[in-house]
N, C-alpha and C positions, 0 to 999 in steps of 0.2 A: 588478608584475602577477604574478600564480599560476600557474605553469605550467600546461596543460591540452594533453588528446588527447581532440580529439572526435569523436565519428563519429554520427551517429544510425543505426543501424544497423535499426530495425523502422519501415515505414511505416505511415503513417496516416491510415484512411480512415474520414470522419466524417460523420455524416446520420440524419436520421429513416428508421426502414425499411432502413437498409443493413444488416440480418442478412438480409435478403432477396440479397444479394450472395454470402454465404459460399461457394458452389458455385461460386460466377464466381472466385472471389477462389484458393482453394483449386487450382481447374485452372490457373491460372497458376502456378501451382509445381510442376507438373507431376504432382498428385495422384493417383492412382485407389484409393487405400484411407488412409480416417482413423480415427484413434481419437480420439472425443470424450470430456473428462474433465468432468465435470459432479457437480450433487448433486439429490436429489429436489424440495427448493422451485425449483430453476429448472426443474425440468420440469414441476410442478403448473402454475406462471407461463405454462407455454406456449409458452416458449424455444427449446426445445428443440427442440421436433416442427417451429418454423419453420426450424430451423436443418439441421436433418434433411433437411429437404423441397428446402431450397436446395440442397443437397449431392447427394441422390436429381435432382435437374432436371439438374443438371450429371455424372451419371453415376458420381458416386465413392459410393465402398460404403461405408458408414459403421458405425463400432462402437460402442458406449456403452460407458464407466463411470460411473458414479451415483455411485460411492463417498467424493468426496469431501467432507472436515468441516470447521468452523472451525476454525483453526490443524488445517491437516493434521500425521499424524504419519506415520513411520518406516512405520506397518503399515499406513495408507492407500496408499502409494505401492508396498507388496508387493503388495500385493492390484493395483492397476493395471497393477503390474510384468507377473503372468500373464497380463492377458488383451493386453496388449501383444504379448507372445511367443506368443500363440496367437494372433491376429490378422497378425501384422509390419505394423503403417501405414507408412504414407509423411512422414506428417504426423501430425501431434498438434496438435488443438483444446482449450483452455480455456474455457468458455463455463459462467461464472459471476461470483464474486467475486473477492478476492484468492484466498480457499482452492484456490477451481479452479483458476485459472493458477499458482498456485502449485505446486498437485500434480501438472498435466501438465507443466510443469519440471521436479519432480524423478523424475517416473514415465524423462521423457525422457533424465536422467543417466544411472540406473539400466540401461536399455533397451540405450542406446546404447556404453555404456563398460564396462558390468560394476561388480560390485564391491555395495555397500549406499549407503544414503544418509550415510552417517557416513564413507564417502570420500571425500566433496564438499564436508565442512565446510568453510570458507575460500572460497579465489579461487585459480580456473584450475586447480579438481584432473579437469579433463577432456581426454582425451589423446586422442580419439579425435573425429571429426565428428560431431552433434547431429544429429536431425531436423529439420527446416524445423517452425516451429509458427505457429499462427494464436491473436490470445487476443480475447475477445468479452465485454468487462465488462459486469455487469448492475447495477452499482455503481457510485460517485464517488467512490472512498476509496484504495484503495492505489497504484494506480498500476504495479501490477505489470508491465500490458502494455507498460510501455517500459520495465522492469528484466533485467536480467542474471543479478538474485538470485535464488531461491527460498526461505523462511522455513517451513522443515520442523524440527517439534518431535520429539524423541527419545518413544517411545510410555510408556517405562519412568521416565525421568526429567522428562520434561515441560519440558526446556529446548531453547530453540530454536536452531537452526542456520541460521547465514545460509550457501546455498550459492551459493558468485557464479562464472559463468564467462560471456565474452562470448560464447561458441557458445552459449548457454542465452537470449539475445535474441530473442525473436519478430519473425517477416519480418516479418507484419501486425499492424496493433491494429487492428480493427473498432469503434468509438466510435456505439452506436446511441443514443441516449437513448432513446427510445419505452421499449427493457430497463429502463430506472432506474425505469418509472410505476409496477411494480407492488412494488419493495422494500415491505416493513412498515416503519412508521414509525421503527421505532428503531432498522434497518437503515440508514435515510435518518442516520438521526442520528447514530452509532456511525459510521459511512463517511466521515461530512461531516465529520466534527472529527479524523478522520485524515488525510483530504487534507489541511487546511489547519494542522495539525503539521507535515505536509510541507514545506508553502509559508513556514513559518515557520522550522522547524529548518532546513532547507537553504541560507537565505538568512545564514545565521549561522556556517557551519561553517567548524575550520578550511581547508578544503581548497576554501570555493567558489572560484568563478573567474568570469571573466566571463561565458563560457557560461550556469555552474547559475545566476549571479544573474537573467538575461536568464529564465530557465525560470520561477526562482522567485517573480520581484515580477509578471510575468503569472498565474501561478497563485494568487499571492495576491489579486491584485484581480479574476480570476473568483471565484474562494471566496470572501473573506469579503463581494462585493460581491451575491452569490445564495444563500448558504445560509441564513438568515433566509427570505428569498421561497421556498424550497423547502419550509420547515420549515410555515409556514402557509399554504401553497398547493402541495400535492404533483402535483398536475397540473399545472403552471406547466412545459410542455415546455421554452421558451426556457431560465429558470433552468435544470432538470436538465441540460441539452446546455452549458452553461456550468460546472456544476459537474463532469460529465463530463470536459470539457476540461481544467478546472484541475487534478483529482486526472493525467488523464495529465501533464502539464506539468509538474509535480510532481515524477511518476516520473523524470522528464528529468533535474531538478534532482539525485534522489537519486541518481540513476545518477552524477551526476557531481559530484559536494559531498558523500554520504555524510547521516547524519544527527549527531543529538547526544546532549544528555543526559536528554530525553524521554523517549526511546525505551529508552537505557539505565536508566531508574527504573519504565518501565512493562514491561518483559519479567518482572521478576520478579514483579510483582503477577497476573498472567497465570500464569506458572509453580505460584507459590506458592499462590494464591485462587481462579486462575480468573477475575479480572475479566477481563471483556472489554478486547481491545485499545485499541480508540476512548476506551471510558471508562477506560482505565488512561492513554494518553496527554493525553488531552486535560485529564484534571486533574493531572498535575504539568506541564503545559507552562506555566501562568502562572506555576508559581513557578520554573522556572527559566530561561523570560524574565526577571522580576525579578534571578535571582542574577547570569545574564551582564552584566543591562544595568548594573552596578556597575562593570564596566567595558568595556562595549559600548554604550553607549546610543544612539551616534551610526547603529550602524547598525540599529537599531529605529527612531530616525527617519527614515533612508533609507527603510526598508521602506515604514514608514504614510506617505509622501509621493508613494506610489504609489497611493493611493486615499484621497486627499484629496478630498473633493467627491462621494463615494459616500451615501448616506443613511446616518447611524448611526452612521458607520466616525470613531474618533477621529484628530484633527490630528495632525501630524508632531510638530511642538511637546511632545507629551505623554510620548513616545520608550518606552522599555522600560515604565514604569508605567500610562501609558495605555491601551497594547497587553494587558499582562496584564489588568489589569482589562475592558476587552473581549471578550477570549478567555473569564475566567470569566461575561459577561453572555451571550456567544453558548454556552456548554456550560451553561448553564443553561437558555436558550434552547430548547435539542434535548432537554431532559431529564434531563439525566447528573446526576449527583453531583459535587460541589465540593470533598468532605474524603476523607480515606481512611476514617476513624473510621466512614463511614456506606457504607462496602465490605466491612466488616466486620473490617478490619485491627487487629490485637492492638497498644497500643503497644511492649509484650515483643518483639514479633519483631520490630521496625525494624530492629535491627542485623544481624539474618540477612537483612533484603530488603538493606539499604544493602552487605550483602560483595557478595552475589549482583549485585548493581545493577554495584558498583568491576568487573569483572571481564569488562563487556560491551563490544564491542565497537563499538558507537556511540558511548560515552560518551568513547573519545580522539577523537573530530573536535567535543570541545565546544569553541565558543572560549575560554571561561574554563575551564582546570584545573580537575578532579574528585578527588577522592577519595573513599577509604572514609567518611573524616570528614563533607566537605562535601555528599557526598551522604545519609548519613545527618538531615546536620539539614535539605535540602530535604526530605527525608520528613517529617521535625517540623514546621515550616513546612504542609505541608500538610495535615497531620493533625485 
């Protein structure tokens, strides 16, 4: 068995309409001044002003920032850093995507410890006590609100930094679904096929445990068994509140199994192009499902034996190749792209994504060994 220290350390409060709680949720940590970190489409959505109005009922004074992006950078989290210090909250709200709780994570480093965001690269560069944070996903993709990390990109070089400390855990995750109705479509899609990387990559790593397993084969059989129903039925609240669930559960998984070599192949295509996250992982993750399962297969059939009897969802039996080729019929499914060649990817530059790719730090908890080599030809492979 794999050693493991667990703790779940962010509670989690789940329902239709519970951002209508946030002010209740908030006073129990003894708040009276927050600073919300947010971006413009979730306040078009209307998010916001309810989330506002919870907070204004319950007596605590509320601050905005709007400013944050997808893949936040270094000067997102400046820019939040001042009105932080011109404010002093008590707490710090996330109340958007991954990007928002992302960036009131690392505004919170920042804030709380001194120093820039490039002092927190790694794990545990925080010396000092965190604020208490509340995170209120309006998405079913990252799973941030039960992570520790924050995935803040350098504004200059465009590469990302995983910053991890367990003071950086949110007390609360608020889990509303009714937030998820008004995502855009490709939003839904781009988020869905990131949770369920999660639930896939974490079930595989070297470092799961029994724990992440338990997190991960529950998150995969909410995912892969409603993102289809959400994809053709965007109002379909049951599904969202289950795809919800899955991407947190997920997060649980990464918090404690780490990820793979997905995610190490798709940071640089992000970096380097610009593709979107979603669509960066989600198409190299059948192919390198295929390369583990050369010598993992068995626990690719473990996984799909967890939603056996789902509509759609391939037999156990089928193991790593199965699974891949589902994954490419569900990311085709939400719309994404299947090759790189059609991301716009030069075959010339393979060997500068495959260095960049060796170098990431997801890519050592793959269970099959990576290198400069072998990742390289999963890029050919998918190309």
């Amino acid at each position: 068995m794999q050693d493991f220290d667990f703790n779940l350390r962010t509670r989690m409060v789940c329902g239709a309409g519970s951002i209508d709680r946030l002010g209740q949720l908030a006073g129990e940590l003894g708040t009276r001044r927050a600073l919300v970190v947010t971006d413009p489409g979730i306040i078009a959505a209307g998010h916001v002003e309810r989330g506002l109005a919870s907070l204004a009922h319950a007596n605590i004074e509320a601050f905005l920032f709007d400013g944050a992006q997808e893949n936040p950078t270094t000067d997102e989290i400046e820019n939040g850093l001042e009105l932080a210090q011109r404010y002093e909250p008590e707490l710090l709200i996330g109340l958007g995507g991954g990007s928002s709780m992302d960036c009131a994570k690392g505004i919170n480093f920042v804030y709380t410890n001194g120093g820039t965001m490039h002092d927190y690269h790694g794990v545990g560069k925080a010396l000092k006590p965190m604020l208490p944070m509340i995170a209120v996903p309006t998405t079913a993709g990252t799973g941030s609100e039960m992570q520790s990390f924050a995935l803040i990109s350098d504004a200059k070089t465009h590469v990302k930094m995983a910053c991890g400390d367990k003071k950086a855990s949110c007390r609360i995750a608020l889990l509303d679904p009714e937030l998820t109705l008004t995502q855009p479509e490709m939003v839904t899609a781009l988020t869905g096929v990131d949770a369920v990387s999660h639930a896939v990559e974490t079930y595989v790593t070297k470092r799961r445990n029994p724990v992440s397993m338990l997190y991960s084969r529950e998150a995969w059989r909410l995912l892969a068994g409603n993102f289809k129903r959400v994809l053709s039925d965007p109002g379909d609240l049951e599904s969202r509140a289950a795809m919800q669930l899955g991407a947190a559960y997920a997060g649980v998984a990464i918090e404690n199994s780490m990820l793979g070599a997905s995610h190490a192949l798709a940071n640089p295509l992000t970096a380097i192009y610009g593709t979107a996250h979603g669509q960066a992982v989600g198409l190299m993750l059948p192919h390198v499902v295929r390369y583990n399962g050369a010598q993992f297969n068995s626990w690719y059939e473990d996984l799909l034996s967890f939603s056996e009897g789902l509509p759609g969802l391939p037999p156990a039996s089928s193991g790593a190749a199965g699974l891949a080729d589902f994954l490419t019929e569900l990311i085709e499914a939400a719309g994404l792209r299947v090759k790189l060649d059609q991301c716009g990817v030069v075959l010339d530059k393979m060997p500068e994504l495959a260095a960049a790719a060796a170098v990431q730090w997801t890519g050592t908890f793959n269970p099959r060994d990576v290198s400069q080599e072998s990742l390289l030809g999963i890029y050919q492979n998918a190309f």
